[in-house]
Structures are given as structure tokens and as C-alpha cells.
C-alpha positions in Angstrom: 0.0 0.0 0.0 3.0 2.1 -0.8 3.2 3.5 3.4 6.4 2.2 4.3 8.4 0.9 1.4 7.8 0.6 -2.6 8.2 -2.7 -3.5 9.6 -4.2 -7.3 10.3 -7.3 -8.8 13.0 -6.3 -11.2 15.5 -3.8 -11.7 13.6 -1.6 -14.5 11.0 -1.9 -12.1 13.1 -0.6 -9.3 14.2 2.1 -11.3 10.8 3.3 -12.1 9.8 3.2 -8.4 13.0 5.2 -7.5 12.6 8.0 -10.3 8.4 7.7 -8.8 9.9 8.7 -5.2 12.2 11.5 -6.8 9.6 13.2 -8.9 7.0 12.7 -5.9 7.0 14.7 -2.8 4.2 13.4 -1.3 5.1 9.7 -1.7 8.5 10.6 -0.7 7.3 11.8 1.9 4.8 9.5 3.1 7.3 6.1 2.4 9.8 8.0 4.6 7.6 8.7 7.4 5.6 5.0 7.5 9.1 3.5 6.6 10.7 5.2 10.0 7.4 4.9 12.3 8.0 0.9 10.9 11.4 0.8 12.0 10.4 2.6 15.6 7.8 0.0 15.9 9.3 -3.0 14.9 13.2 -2.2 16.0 12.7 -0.8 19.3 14.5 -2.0 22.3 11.8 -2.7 24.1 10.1 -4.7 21.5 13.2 -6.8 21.0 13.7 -6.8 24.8 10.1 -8.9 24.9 10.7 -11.1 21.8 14.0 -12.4 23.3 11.8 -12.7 27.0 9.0 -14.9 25.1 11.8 -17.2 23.0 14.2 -17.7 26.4 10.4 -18.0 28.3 9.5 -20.9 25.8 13.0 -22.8 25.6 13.1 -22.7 29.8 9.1 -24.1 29.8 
């Protein structure tokens, strides 16, 4: 849905979606924001902090 990464399956295709990010503002700007809010949510410390609890939780039950 184009909110946190364009996605291609080829390399003329990747170039189309990069020159689509460098003419487009708003895209640019919306795939940068989703694409950092995805990184806060999925890379925080925290959240690895409780994935590592669960997996270490499972392997001592």
C-alpha cells in the first residue's frame, strides 16, 4: 500500500519506483515517514527486549 516501502520485482522496475519517489514529494514523503514509524515499531528495544523474553520463556518451559 505504498506506506512504508515501494516494492519491485525487477531492476527496471526498481528504477521506475525510484525515479516515482524522486519526482513525488508526497510519496517521498509519506514512504519515509511510515518507513521510520515501521522501523520505531518494529526495532525498538523494548520490543526486542520482549521477543528475546518470550523465545528464552518458551526454551526454559
Amino acid at each position: 500500500d505504498e506506506t512504508e516501502l515501494l516494492v519491485a520485482e525487477s531492476g527496471d522496475k526498481f528504477t521506475k519506483q525510484c525515479l516515482r519517489l524522486y519526482q513525488n514529494g508526497g510519496l517521498w514523503q509519506a514512504v519515509q515517514d511510515g518507513g521510520s514509524a515501521a522501523v520505531a515499531r518494529d526495532c525498538s528495544k523494548q520490543g526486542f527486549r520482549d521477543s528475546l523474553y518470550a523465545l528464552l520463556d518458551k526454551k526454559v518451559s
